[in-house]
ZATORGU-593230 format. One line per 8 residues: number of its first residue (from 1); their letters; for each residue x, y, z of N, C-alpha, C, CB. Coordinates in nm, 2 decimals. Atoms other than C-alpha are relative to their C-alpha. Glycine has a CB too. Layout:
ZATORGU-593230
NUM = a = X Y Z X Y Z X Y Z X Y Z  ...
This chain:
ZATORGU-593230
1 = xxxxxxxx = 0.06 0.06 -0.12 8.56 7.90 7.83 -0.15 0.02 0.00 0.07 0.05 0.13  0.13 -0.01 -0.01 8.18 7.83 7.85 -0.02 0.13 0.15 -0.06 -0.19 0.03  0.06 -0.11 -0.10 7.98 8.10 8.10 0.00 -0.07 0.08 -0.12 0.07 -0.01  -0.01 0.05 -0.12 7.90 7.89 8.34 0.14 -0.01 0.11 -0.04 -0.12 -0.04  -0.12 0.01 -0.12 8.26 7.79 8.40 0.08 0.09 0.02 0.10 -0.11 -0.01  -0.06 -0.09 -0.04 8.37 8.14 8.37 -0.07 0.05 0.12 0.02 0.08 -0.09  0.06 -0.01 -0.11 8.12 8.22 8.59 0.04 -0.06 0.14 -0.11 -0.04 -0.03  -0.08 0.08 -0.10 8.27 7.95 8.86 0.09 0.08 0.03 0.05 -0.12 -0.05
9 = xxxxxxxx = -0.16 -0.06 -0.05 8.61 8.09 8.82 -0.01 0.13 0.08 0.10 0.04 -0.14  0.04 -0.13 -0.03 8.48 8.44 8.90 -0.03 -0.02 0.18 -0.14 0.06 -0.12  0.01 0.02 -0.12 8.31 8.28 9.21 0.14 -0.05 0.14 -0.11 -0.10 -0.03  -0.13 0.00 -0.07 8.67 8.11 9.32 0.11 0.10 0.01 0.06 -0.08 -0.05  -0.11 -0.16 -0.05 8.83 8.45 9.28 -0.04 0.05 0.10 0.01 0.13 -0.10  0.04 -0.04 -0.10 8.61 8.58 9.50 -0.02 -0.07 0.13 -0.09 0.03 -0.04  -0.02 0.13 -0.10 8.65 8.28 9.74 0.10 0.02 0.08 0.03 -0.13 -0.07  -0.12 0.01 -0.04 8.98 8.36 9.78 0.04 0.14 0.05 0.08 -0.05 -0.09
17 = xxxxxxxx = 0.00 -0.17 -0.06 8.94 8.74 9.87 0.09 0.09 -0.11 0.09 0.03 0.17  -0.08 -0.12 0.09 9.10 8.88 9.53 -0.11 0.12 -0.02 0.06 -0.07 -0.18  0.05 -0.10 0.00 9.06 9.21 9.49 -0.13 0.00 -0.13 0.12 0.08 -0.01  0.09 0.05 0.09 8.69 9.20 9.28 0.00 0.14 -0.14 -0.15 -0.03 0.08  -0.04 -0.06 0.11 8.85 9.46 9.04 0.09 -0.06 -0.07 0.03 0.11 0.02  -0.12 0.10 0.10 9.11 9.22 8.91 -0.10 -0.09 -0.06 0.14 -0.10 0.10  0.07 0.09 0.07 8.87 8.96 8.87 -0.04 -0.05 -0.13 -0.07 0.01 0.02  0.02 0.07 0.15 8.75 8.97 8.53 0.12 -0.01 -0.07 -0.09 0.08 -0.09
25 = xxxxxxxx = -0.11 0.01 0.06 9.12 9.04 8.42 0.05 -0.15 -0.01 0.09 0.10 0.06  -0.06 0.14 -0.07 9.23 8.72 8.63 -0.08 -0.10 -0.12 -0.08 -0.04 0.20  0.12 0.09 0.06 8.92 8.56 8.44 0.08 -0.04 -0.18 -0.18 0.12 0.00  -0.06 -0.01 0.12 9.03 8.65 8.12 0.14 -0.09 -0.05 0.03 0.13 0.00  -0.12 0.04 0.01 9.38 8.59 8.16 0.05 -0.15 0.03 0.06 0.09 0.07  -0.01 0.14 -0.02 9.32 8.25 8.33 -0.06 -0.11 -0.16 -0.10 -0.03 0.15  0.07 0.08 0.13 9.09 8.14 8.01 0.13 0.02 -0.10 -0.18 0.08 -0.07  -0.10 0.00 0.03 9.39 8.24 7.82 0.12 -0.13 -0.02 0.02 0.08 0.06
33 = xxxxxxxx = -0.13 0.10 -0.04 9.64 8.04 7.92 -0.08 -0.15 0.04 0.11 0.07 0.18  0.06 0.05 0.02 9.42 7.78 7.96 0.01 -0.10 -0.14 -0.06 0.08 0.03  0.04 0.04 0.15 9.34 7.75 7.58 0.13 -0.05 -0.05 -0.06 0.12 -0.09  -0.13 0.02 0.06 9.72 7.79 7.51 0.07 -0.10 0.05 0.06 0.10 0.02  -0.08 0.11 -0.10 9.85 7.56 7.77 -0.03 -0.14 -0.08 -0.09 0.00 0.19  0.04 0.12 0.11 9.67 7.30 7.55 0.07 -0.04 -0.12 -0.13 0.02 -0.06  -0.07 0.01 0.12 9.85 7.35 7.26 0.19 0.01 0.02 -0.07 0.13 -0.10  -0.14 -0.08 -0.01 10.20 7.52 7.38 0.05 -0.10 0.11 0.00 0.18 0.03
41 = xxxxxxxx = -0.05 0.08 -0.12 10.25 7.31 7.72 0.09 0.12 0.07 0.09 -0.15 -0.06  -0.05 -0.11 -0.09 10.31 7.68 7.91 0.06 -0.04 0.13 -0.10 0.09 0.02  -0.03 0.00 -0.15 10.27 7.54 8.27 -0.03 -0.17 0.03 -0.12 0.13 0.09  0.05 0.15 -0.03 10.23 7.14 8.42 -0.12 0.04 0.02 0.05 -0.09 0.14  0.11 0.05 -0.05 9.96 7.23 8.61 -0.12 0.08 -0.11 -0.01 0.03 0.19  0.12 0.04 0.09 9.60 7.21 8.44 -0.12 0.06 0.08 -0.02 -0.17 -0.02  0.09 -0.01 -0.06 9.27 7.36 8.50 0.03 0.15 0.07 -0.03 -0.11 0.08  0.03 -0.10 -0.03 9.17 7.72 8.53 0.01 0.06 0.19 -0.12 -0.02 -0.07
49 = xxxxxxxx = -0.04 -0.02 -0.17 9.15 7.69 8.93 0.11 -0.02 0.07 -0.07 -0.07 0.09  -0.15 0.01 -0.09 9.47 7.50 9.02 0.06 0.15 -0.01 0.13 -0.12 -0.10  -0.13 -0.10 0.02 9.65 7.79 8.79 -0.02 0.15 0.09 0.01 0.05 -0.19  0.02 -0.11 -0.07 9.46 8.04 8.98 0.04 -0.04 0.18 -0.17 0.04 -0.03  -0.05 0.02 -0.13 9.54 7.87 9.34 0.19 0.03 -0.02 -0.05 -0.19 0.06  -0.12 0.01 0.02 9.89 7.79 9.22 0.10 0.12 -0.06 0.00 -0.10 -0.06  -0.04 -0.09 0.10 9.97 8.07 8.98 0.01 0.14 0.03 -0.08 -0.02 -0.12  0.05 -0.16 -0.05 9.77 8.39 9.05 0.07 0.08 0.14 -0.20 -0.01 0.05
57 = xxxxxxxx = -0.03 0.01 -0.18 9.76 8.34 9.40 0.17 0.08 0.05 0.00 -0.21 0.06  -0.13 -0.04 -0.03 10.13 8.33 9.47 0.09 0.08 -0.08 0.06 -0.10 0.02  -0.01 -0.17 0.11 10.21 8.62 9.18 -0.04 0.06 0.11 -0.12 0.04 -0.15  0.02 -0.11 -0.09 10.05 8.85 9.42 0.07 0.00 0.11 -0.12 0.02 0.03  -0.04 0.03 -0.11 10.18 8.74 9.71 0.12 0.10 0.05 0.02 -0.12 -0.01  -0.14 -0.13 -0.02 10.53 8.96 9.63 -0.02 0.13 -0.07 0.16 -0.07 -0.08  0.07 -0.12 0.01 10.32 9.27 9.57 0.07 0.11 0.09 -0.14 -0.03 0.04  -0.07 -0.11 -0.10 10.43 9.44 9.89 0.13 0.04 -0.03 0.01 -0.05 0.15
65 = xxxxxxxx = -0.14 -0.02 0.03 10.79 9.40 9.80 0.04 0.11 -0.13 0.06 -0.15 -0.04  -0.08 -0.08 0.14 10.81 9.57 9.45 0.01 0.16 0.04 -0.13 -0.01 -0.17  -0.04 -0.13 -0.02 11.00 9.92 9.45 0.03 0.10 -0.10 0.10 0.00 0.06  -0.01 -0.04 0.13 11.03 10.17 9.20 -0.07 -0.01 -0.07 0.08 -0.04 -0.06  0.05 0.00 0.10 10.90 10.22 8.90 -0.04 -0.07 -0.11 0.03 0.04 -0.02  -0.05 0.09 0.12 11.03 9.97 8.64 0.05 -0.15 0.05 0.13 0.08 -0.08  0.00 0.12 -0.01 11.01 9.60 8.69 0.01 -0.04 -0.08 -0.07 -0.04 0.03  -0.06 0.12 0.07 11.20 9.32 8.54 -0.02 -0.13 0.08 0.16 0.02 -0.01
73 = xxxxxxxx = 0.04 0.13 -0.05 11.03 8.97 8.59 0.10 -0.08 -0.13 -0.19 -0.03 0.01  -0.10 0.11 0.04 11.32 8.71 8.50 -0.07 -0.15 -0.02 0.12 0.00 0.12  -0.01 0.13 0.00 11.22 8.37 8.34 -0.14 0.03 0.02 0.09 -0.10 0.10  0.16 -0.05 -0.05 10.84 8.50 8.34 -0.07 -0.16 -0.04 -0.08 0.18 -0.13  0.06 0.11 0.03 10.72 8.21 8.16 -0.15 0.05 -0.08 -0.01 -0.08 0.14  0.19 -0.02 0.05 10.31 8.25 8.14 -0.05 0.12 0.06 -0.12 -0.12 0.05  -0.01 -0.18 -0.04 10.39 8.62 8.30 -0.05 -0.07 0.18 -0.18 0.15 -0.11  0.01 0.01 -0.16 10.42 8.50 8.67 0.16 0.00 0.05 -0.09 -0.17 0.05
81 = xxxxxxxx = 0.06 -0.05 -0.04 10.49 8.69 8.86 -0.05 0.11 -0.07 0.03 0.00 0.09  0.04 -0.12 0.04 10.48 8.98 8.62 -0.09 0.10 -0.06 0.07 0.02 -0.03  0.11 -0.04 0.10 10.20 8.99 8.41 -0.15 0.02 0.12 -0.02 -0.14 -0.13  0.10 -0.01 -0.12 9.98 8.90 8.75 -0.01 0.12 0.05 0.03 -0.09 0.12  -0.03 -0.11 -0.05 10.14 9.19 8.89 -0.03 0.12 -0.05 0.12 -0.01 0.02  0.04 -0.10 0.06 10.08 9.42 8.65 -0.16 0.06 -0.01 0.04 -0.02 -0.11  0.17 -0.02 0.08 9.72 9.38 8.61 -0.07 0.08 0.17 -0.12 -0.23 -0.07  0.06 -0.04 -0.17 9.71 9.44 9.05 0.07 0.15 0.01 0.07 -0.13 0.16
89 = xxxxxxxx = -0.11 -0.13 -0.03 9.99 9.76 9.01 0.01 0.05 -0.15 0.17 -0.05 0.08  -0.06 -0.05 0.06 9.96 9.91 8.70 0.06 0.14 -0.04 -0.04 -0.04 -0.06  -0.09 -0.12 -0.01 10.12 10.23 8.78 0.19 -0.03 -0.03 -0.03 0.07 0.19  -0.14 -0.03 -0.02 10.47 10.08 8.74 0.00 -0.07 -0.19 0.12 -0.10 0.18  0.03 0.04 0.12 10.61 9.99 8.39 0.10 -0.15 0.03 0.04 0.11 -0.13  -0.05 0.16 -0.04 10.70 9.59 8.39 0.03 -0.10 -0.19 -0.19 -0.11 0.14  -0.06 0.15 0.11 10.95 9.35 8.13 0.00 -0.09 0.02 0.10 -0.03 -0.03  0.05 0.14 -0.01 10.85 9.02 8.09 0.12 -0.07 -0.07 -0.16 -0.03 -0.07
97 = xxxxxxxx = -0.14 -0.04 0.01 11.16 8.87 8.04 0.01 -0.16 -0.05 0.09 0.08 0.15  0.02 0.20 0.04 11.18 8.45 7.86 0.08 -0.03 -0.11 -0.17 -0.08 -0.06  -0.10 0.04 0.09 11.43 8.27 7.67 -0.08 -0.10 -0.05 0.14 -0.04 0.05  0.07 0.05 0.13 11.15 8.07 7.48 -0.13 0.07 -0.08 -0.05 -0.13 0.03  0.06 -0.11 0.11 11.01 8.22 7.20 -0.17 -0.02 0.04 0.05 -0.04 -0.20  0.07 0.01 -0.04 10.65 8.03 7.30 -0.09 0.07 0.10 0.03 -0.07 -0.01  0.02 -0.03 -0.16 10.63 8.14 7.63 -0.04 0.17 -0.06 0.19 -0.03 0.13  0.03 -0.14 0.01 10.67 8.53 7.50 -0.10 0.01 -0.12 0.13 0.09 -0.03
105 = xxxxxxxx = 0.08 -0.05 0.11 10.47 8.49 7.22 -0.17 -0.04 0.09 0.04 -0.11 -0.18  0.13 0.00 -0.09 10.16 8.39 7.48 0.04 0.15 0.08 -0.03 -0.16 0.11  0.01 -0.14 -0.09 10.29 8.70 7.71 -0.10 0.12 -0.11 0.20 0.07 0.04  0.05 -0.11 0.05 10.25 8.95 7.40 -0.13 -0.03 -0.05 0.08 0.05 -0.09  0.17 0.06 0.04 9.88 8.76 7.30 -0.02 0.07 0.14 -0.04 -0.21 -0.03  0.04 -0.05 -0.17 9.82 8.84 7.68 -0.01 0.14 0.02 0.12 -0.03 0.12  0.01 -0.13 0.04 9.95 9.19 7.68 -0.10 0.05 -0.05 0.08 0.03 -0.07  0.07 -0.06 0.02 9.74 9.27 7.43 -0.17 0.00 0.00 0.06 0.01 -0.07
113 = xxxxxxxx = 0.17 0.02 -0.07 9.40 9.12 7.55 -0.01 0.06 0.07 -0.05 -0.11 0.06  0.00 -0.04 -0.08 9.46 9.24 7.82 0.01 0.18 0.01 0.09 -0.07 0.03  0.00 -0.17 0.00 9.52 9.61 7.77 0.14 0.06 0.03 -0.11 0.07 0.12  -0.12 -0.06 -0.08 9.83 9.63 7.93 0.12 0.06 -0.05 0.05 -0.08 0.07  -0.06 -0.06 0.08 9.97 9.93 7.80 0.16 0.03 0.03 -0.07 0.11 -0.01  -0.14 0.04 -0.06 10.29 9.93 8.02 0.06 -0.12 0.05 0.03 0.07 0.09  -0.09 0.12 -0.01 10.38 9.60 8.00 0.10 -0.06 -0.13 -0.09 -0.09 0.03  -0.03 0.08 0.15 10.63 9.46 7.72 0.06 -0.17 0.03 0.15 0.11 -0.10
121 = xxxxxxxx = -0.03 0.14 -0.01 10.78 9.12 7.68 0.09 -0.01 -0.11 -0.13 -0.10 0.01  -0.11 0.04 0.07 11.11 9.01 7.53 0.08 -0.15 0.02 0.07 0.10 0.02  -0.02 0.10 0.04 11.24 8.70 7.34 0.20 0.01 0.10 -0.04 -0.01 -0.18  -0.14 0.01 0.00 11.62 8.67 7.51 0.06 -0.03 0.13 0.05 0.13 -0.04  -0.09 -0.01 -0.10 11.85 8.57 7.79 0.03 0.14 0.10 0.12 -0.03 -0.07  0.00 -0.14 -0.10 11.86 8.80 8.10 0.12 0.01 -0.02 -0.05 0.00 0.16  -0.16 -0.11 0.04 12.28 8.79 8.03 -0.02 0.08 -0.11 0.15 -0.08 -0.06  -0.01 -0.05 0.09 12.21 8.91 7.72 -0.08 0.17 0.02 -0.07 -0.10 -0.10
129 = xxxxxxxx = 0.09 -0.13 -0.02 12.00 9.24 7.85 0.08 0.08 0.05 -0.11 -0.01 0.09  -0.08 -0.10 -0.07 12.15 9.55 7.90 -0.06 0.14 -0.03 0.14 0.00 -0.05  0.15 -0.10 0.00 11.87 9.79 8.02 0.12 0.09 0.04 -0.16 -0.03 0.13  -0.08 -0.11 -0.05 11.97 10.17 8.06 -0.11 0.06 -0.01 0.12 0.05 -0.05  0.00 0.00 -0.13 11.86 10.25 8.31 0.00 -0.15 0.02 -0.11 0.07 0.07  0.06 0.15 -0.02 11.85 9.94 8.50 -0.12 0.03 0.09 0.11 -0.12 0.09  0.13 0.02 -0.01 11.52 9.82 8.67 0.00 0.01 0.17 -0.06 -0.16 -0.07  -0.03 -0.01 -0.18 11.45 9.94 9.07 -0.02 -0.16 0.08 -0.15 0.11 0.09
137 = xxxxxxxx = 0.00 0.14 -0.03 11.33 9.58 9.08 0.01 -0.09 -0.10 -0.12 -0.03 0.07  -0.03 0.08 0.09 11.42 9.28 8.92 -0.05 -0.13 0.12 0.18 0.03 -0.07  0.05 0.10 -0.04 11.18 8.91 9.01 0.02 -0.09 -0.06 -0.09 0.01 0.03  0.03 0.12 0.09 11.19 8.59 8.95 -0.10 -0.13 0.09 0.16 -0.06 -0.05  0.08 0.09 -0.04 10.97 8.33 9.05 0.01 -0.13 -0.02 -0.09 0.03 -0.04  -0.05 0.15 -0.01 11.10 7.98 8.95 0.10 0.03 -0.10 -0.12 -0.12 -0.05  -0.10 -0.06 0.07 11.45 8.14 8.75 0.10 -0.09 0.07 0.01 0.17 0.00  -0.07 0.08 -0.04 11.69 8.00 8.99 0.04 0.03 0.16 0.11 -0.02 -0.10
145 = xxxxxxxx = 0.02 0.04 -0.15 11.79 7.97 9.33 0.10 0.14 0.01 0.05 -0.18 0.08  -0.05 -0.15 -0.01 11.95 8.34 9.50 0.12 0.03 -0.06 0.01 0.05 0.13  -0.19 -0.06 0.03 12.31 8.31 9.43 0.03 -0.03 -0.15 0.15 -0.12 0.11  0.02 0.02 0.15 12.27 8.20 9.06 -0.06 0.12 -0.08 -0.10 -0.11 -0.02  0.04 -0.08 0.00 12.03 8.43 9.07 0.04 0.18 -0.08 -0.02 -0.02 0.11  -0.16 -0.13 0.00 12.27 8.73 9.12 0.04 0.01 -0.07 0.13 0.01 0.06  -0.09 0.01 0.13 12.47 8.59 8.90 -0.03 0.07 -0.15 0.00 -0.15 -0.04  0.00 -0.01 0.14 12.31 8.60 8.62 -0.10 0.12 -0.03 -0.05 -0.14 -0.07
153 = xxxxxxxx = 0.09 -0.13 0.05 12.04 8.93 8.64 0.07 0.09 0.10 -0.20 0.00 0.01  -0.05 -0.11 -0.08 12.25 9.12 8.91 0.05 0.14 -0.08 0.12 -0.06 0.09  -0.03 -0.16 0.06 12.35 9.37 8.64 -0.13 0.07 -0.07 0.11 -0.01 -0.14  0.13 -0.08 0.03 11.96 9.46 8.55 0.02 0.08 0.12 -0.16 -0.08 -0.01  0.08 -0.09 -0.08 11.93 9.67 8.87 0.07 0.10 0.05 -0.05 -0.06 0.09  -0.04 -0.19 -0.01 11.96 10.01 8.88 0.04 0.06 0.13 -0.12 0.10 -0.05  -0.06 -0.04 -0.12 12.13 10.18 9.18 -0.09 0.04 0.10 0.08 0.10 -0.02  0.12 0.01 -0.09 11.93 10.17 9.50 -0.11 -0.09 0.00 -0.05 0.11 0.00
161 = xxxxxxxx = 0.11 0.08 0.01 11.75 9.88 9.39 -0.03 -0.14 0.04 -0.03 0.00 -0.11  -0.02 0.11 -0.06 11.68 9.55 9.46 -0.09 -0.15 -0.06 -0.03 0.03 0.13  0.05 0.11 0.10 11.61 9.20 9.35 -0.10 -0.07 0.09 0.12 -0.11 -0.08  0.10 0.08 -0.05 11.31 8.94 9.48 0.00 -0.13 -0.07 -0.11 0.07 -0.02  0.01 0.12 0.06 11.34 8.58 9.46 -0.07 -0.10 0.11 0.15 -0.05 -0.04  0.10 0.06 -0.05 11.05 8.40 9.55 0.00 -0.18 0.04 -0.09 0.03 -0.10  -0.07 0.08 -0.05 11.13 8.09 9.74 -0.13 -0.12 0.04 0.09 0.08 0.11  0.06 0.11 -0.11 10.96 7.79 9.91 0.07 0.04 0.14 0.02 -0.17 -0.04
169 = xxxxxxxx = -0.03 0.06 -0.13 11.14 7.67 10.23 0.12 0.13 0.01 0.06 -0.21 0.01  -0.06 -0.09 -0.01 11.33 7.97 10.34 0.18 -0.02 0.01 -0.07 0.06 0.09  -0.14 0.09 0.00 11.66 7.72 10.38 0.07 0.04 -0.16 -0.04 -0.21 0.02  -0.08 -0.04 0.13 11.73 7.85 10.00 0.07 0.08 0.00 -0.05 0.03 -0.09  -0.02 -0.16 -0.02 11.78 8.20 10.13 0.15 -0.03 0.09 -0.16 0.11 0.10  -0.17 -0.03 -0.08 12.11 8.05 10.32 0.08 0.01 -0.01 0.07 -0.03 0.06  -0.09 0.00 0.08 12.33 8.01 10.04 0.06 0.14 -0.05 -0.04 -0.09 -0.09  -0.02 -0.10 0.06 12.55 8.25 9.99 0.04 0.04 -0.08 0.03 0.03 0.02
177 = xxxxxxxx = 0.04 -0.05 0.12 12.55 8.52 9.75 0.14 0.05 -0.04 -0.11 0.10 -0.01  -0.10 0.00 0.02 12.81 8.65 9.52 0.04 0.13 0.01 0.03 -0.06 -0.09  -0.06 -0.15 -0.07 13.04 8.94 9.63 -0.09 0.15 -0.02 0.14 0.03 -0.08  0.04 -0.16 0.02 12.87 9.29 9.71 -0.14 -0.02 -0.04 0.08 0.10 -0.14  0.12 0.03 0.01 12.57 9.13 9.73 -0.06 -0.03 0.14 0.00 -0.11 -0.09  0.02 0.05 -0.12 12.35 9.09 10.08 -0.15 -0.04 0.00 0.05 0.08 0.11  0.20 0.00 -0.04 11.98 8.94 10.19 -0.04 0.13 0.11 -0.05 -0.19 0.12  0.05 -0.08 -0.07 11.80 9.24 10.32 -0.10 -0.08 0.08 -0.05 0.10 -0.08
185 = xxxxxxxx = 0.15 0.08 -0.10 11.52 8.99 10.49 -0.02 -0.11 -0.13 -0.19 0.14 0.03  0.08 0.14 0.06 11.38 8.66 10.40 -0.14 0.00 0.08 0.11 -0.16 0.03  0.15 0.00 -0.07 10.99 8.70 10.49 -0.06 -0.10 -0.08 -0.09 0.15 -0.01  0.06 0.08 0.03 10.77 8.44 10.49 -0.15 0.05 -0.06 0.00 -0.07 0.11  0.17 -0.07 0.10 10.41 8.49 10.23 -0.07 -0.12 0.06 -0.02 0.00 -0.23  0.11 0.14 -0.01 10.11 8.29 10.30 -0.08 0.05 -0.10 -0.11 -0.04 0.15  0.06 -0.01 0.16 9.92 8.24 9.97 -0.14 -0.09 0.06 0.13 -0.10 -0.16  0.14 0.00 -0.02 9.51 8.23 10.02 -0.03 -0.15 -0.06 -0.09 0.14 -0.06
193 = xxxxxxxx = 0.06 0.11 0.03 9.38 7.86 10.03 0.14 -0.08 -0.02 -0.10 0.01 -0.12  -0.15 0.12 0.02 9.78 7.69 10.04 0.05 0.02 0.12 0.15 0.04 -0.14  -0.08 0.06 -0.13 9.94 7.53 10.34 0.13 0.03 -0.08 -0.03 -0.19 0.05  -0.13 0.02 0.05 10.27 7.53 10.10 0.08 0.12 0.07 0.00 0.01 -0.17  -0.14 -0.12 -0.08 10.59 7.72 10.28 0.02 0.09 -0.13 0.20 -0.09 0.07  -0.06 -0.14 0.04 10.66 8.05 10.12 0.06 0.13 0.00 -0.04 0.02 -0.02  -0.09 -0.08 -0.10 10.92 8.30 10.16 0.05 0.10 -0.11 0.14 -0.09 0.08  -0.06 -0.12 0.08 11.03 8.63 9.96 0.15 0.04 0.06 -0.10 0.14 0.01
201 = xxxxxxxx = -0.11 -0.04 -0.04 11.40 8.69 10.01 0.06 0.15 -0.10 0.10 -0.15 -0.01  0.01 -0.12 0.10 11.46 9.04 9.90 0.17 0.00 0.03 -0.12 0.17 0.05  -0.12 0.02 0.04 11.81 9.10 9.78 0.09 0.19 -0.07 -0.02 -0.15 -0.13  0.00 -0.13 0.06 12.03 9.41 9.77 0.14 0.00 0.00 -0.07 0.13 0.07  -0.12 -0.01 -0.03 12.39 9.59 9.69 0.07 -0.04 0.17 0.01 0.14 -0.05  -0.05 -0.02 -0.17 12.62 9.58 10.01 0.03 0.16 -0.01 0.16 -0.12 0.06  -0.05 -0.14 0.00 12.67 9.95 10.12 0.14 0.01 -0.01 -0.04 0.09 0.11  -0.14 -0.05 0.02 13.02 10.09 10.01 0.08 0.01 0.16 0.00 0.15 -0.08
């Protein structure tokens, strides 16, 4: 990305009230994906600022929620939410988690531009995963809707923990889930510079 228009981007981070210690990461990581998005066809949307309105933005957004230590982002894609997340929290250690080989092979290019020493990223099916320990949190961000959800990563999460599925219209969060499963809350996010409805439905065992 020419200076100038990294320069720009830097100014729309700061536009938007991100933290101005992420910034250059953001920067970085947006020119990234960017370059790759050209070739690989990571994400639809286009342009260094959408991905930062559309992308960054609502990555952070389910910040407050994460618990524990060890984070499993499901269906990461171009590392959203988990790679965003990592670069704003890297005290916890976070799996980037994509059933196309493309997709992880930009995460671990990312990773390692990036620095991010506790982050990894794996080629495979979340059925196929069988973490031990499991993960205090387990996210997904466009994976599938809650009760599918369940379905299919409810065995990543380690006892006392809980899952996060990042929602639009909070009408998703009414379908119910599958046995021994309950919504702890469905909270609404507002994401800096978007009118769009947004809602974190955090998701836990039922008590015995």
């Amino acid at each position: 990305m020419p200076e100038p228009a990294a320069a720009a981007l830097s100014a729309a981070c700061a536009a938007r009230g991100l933290d101005p210690a992420l910034i250059p990461a953001v920067v970085r990581y947006l020119e990234m994906l960017e370059r790759w998005n050209r070739v690989h066809n990571l994400t639809a949307v286009t342009g260094a600022e959408a991905m930062l309105d559309r992308h960054v933005l609502d990555s952070l957004s389910v910040l407050p929620w994460l618990h524990g230590e060890r984070v499993l982002d499901v269906g990461s894609g171009a590392g959203l939410p988990g790679l965003i997340l990592a670069l704003a929290d890297p005290a916890r250690d976070y799996l980037l988690l994509d059933a196309a080989a493309k997709r992880v092979r930009f995460l671990r290019a990312a990773i390692a531009e990036l620095g991010l020493a506790r982050v990894g990223a794996e080629h495979m099916r979340v059925e196929d995963l069988r973490p031990a320990p499991g993960f205090a949190t387990v996210v997904s961000r466009a994976f599938a809707a809650p009760p599918e959800f369940v379905r299919r990563a409810g065995h990543c999460v380690a006892p006392g923990g809980r899952m996060l599925a990042m929602l639009g219209q909070s009408v998703a969060a009414e379908a119910d889930l599958p046995a021994g499963w309950a919504y702890r809350c469905v909270e609404p996010v507002r994401v800096s510079g978007s009118s769009a409805s947004r809602h974190i439905a955090v998701i836990e065992r039922e008590a015995a």
